[in-house]
Jmol script that loads the backbone (N, CA, C; Angstrom):
load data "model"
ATOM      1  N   UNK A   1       0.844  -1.180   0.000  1.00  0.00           N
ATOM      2  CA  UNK A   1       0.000   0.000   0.000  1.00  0.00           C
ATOM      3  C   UNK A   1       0.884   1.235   0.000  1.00  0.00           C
ATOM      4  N   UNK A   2       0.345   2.344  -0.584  1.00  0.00           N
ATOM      5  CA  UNK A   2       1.310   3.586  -0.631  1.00  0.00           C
ATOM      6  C   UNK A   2       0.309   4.903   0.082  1.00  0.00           C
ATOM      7  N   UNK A   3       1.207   5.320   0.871  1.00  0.00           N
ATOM      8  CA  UNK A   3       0.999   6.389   1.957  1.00  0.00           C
ATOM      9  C   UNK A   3       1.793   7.395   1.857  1.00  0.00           C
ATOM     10  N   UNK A   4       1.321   8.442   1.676  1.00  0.00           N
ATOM     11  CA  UNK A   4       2.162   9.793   2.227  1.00  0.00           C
ATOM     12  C   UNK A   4       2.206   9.966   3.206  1.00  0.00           C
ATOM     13  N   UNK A   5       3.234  10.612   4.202  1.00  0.00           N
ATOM     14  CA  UNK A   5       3.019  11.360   5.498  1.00  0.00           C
ATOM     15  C   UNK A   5       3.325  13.062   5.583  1.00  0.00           C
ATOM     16  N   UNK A   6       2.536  14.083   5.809  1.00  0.00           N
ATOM     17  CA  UNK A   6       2.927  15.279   5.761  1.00  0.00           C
ATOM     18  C   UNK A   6       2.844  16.066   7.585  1.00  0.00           C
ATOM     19  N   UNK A   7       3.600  16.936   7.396  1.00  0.00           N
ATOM     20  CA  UNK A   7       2.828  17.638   8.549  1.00  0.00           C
ATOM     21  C   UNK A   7       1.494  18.388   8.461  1.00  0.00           C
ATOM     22  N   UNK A   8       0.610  17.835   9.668  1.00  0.00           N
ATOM     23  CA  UNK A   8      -0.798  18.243   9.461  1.00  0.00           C
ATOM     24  C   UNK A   8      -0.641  19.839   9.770  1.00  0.00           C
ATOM     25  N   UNK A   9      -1.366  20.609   9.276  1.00  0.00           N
ATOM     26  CA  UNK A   9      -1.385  21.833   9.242  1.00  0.00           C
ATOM     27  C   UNK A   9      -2.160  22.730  10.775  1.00  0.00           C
ATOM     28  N   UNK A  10      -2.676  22.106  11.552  1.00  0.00           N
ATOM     29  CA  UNK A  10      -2.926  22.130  12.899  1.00  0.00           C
ATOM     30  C   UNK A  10      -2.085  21.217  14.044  1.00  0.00           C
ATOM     31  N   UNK A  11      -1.313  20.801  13.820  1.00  0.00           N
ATOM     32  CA  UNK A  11       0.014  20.088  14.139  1.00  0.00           C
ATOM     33  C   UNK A  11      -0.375  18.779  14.113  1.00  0.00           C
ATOM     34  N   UNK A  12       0.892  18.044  14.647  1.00  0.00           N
ATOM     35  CA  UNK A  12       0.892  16.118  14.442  1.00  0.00           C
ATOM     36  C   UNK A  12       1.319  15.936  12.924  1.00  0.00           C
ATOM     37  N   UNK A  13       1.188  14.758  12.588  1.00  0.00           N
ATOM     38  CA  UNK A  13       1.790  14.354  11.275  1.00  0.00           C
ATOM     39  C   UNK A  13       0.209  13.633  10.952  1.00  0.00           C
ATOM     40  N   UNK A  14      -0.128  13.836   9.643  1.00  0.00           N
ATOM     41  CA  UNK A  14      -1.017  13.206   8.561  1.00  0.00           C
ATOM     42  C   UNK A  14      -0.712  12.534   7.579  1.00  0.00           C
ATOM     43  N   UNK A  15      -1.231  10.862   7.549  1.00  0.00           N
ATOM     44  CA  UNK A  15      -0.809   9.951   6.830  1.00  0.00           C
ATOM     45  C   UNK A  15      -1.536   9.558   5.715  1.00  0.00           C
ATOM     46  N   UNK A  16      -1.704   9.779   4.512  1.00  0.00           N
ATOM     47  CA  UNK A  16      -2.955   9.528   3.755  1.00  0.00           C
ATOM     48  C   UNK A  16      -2.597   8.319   2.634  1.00  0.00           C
ATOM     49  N   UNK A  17      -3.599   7.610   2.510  1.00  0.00           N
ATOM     50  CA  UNK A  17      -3.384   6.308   1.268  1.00  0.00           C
ATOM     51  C   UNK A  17      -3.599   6.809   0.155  1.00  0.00           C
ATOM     52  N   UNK A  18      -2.477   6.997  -0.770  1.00  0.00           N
ATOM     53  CA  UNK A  18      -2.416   7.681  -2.253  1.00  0.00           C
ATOM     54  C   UNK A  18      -3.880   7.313  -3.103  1.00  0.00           C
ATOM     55  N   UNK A  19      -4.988   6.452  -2.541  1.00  0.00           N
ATOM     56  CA  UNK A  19      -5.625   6.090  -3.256  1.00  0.00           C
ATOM     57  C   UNK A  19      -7.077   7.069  -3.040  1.00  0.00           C
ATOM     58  N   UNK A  20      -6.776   7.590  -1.983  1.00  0.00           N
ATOM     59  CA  UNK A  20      -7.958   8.955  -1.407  1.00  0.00           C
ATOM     60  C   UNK A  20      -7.994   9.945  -2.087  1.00  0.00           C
ATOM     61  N   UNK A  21      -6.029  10.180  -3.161  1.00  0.00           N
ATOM     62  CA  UNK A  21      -6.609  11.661  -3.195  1.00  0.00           C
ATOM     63  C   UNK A  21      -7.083  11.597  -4.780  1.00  0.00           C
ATOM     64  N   UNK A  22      -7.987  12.406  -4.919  1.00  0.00           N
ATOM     65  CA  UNK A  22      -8.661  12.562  -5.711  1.00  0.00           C
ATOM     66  C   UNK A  22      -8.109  13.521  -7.270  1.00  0.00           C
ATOM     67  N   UNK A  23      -7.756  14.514  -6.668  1.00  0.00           N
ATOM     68  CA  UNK A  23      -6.548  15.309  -6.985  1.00  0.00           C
ATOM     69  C   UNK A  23      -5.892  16.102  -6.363  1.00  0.00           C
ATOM     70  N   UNK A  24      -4.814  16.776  -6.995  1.00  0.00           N
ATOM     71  CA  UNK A  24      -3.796  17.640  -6.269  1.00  0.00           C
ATOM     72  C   UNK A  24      -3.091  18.738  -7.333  1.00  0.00           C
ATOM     73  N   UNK A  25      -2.720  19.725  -6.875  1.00  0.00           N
ATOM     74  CA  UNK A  25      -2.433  21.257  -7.471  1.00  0.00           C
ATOM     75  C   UNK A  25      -1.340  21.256  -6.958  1.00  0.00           C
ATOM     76  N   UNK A  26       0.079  21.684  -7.474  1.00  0.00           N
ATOM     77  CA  UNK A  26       0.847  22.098  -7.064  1.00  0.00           C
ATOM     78  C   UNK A  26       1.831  23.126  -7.702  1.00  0.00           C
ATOM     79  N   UNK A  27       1.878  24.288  -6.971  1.00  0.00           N
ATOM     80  CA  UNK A  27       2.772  25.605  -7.303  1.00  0.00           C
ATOM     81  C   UNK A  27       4.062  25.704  -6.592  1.00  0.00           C
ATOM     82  N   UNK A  28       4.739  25.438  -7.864  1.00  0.00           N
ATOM     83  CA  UNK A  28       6.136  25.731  -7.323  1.00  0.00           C
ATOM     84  C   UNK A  28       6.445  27.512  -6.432  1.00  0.00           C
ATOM     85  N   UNK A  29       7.530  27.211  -5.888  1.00  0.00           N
ATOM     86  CA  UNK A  29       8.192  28.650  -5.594  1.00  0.00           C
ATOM     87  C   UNK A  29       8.740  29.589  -6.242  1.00  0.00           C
ATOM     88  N   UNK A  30       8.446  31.123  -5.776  1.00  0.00           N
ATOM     89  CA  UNK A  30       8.394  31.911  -7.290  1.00  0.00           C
ATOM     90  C   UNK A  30       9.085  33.064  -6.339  1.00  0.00           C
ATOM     91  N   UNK A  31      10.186  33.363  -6.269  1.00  0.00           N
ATOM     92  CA  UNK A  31      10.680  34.959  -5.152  1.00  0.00           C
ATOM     93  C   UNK A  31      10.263  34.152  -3.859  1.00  0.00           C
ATOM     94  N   UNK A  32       9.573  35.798  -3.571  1.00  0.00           N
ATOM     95  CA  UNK A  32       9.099  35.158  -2.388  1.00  0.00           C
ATOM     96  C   UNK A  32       8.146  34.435  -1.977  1.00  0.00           C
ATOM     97  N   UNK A  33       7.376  34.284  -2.880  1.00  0.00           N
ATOM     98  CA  UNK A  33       6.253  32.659  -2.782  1.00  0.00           C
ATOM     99  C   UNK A  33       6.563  31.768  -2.585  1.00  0.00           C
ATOM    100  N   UNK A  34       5.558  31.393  -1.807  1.00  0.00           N
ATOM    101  CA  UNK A  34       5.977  29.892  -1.336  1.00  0.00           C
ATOM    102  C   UNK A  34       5.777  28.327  -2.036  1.00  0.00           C
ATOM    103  N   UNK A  35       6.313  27.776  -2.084  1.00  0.00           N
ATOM    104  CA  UNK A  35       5.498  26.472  -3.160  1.00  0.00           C
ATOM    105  C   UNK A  35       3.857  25.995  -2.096  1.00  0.00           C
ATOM    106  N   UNK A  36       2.865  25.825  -2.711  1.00  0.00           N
ATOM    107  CA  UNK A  36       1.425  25.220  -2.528  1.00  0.00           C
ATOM    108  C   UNK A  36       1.705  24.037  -3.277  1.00  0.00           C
ATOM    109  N   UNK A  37       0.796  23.380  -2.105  1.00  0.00           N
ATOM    110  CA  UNK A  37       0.067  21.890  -2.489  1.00  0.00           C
ATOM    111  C   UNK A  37      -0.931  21.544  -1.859  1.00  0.00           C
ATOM    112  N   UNK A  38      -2.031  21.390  -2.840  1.00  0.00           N
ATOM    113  CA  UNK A  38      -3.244  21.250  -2.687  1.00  0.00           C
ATOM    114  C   UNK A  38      -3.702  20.041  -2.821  1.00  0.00           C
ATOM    115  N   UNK A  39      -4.529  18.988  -1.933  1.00  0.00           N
ATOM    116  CA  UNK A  39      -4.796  17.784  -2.070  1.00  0.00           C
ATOM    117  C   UNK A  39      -6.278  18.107  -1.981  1.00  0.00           C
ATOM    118  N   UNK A  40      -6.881  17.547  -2.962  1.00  0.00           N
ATOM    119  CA  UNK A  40      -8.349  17.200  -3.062  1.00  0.00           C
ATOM    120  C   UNK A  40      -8.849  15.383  -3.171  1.00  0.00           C
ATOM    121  N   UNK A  41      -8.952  15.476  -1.731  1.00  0.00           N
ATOM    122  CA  UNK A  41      -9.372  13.758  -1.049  1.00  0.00           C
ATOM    123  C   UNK A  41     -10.984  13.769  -1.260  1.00  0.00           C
ATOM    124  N   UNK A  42     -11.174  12.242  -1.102  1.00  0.00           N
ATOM    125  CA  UNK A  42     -12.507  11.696  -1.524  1.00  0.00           C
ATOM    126  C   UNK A  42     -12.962  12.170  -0.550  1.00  0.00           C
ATOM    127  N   UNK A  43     -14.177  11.790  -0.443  1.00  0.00           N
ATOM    128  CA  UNK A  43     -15.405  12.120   0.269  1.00  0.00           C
ATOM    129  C   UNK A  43     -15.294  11.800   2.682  1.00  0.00           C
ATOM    130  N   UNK A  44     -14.333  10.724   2.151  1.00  0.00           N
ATOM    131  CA  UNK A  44     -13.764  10.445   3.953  1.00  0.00           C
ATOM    132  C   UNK A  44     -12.840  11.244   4.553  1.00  0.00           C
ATOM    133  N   UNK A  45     -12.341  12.059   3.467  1.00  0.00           N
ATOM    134  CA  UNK A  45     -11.274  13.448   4.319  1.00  0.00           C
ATOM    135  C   UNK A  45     -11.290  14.651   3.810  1.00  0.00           C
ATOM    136  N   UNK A  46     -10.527  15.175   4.502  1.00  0.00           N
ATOM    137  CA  UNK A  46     -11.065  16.755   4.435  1.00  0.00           C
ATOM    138  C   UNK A  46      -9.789  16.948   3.847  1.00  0.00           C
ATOM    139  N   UNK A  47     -10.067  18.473   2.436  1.00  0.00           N
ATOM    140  CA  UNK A  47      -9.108  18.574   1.798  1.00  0.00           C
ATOM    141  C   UNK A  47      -7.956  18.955   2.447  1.00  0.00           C
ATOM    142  N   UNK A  48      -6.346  19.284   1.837  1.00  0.00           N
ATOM    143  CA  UNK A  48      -5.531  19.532   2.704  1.00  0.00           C
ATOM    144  C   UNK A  48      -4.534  20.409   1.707  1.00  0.00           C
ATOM    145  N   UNK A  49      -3.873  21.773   2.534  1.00  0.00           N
ATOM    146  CA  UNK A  49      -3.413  22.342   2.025  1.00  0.00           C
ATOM    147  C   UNK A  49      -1.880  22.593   2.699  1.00  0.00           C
ATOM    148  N   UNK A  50      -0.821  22.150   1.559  1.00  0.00           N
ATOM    149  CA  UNK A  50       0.560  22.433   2.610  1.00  0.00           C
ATOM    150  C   UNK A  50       1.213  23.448   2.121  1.00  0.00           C
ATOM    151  N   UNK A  51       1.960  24.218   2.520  1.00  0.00           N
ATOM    152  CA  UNK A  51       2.786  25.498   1.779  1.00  0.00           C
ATOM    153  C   UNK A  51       4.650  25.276   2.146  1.00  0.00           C
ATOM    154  N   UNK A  52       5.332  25.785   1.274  1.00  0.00           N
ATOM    155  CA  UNK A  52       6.810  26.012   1.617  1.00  0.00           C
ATOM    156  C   UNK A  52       7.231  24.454   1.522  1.00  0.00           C
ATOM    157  N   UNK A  53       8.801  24.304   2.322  1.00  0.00           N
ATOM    158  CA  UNK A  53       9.697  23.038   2.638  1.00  0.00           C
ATOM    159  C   UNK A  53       8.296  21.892   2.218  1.00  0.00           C
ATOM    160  N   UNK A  54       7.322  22.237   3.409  1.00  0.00           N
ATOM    161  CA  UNK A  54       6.524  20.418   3.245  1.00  0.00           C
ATOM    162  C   UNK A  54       5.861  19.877   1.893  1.00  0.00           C
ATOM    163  N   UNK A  55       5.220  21.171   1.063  1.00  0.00           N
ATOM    164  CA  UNK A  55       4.621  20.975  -0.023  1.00  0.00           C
ATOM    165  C   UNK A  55       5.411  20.818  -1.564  1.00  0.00           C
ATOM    166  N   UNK A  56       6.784  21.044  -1.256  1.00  0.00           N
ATOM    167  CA  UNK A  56       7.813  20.441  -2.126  1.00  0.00           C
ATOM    168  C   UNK A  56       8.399  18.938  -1.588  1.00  0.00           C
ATOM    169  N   UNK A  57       8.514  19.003  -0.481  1.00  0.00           N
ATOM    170  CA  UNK A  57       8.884  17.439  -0.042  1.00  0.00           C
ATOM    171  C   UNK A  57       8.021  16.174  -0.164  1.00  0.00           C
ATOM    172  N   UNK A  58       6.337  16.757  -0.044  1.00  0.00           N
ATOM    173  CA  UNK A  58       5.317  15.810  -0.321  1.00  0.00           C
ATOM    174  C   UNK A  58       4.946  15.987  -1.487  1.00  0.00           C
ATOM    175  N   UNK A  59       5.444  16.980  -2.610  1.00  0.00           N
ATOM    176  CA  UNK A  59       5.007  16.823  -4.180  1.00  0.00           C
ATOM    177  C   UNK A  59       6.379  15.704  -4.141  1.00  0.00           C
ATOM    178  N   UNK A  60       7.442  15.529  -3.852  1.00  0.00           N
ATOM    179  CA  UNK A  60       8.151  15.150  -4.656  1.00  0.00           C
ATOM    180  C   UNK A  60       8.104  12.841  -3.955  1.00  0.00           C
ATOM    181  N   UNK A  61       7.341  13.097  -2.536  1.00  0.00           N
ATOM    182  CA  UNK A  61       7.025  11.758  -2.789  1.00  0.00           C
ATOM    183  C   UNK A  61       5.677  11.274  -3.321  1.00  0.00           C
ATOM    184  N   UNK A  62       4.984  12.306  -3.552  1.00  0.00           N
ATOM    185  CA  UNK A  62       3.918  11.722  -4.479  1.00  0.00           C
ATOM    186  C   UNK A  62       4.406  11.587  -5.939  1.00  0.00           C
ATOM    187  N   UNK A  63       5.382  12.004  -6.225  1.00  0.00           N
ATOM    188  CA  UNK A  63       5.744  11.759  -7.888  1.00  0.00           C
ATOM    189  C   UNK A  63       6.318  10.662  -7.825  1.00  0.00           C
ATOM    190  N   UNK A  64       7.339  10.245  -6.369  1.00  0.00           N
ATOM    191  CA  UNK A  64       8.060   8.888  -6.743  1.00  0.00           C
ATOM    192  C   UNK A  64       7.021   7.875  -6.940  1.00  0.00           C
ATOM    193  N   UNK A  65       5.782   7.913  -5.728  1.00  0.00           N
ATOM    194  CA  UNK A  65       5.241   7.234  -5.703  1.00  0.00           C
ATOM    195  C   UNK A  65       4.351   7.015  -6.712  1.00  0.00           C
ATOM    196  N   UNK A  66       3.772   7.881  -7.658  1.00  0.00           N
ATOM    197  CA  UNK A  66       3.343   7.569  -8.910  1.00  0.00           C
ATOM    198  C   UNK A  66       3.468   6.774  -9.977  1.00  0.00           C
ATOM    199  N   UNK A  67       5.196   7.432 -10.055  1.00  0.00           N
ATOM    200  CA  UNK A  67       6.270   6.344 -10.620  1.00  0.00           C
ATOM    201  C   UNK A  67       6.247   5.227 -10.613  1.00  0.00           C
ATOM    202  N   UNK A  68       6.161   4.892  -9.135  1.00  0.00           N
ATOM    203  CA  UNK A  68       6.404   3.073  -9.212  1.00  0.00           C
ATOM    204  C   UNK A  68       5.229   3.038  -9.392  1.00  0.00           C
ATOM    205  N   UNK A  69       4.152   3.357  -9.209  1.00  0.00           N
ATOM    206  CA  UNK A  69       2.716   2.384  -9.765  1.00  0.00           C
ATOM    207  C   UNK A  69       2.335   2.619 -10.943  1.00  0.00           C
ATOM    208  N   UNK A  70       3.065   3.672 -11.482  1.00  0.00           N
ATOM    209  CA  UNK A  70       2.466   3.766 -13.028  1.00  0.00           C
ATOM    210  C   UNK A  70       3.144   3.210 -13.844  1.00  0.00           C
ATOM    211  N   UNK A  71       4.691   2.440 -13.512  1.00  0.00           N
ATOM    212  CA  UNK A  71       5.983   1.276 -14.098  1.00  0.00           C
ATOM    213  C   UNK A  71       5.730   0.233 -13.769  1.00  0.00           C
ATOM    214  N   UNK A  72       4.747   0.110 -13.178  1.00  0.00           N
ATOM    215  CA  UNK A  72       4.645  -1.488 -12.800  1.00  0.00           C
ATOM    216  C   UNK A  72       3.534  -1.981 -14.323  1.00  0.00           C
TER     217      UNK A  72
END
end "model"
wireframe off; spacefill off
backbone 0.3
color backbone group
């Protein structure tokens, strides 16, 4: 099974099964902008929005993780 873990945005860590999210938006960093990542989950979670360091670190394991399931 494939899981992300991010920091939840009201603190603790949030673990989600790549198979919830529904879609996702992501804006790189631009100056002083911050990179966004936007997760749009099914109907059992509530959407989730990360900004800066976390939303480049969790775009970049949702791409690995894409990877391997879309090479298999």
């Amino acid at each position: 099974m494939k899981f992300i873990e991010v920091a939840h945005p009201e603190g603790g860590r949030f673990v989600m099964h790549i198979d919830h999210i529904t879609s996702m938006h992501f804006r790189p960093s631009d100056g002083d902008v911050k990179a966004r990542l936007a997760f749009d989950l099914d109907a059992r979670q509530n959407d989730l929005v990360l900004f800066g360091e976390e939303a480049e670190q969790a775009w970049q394991t949702v791409k690995k993780v894409v990877g391997a399931t879309t090479s298999n």
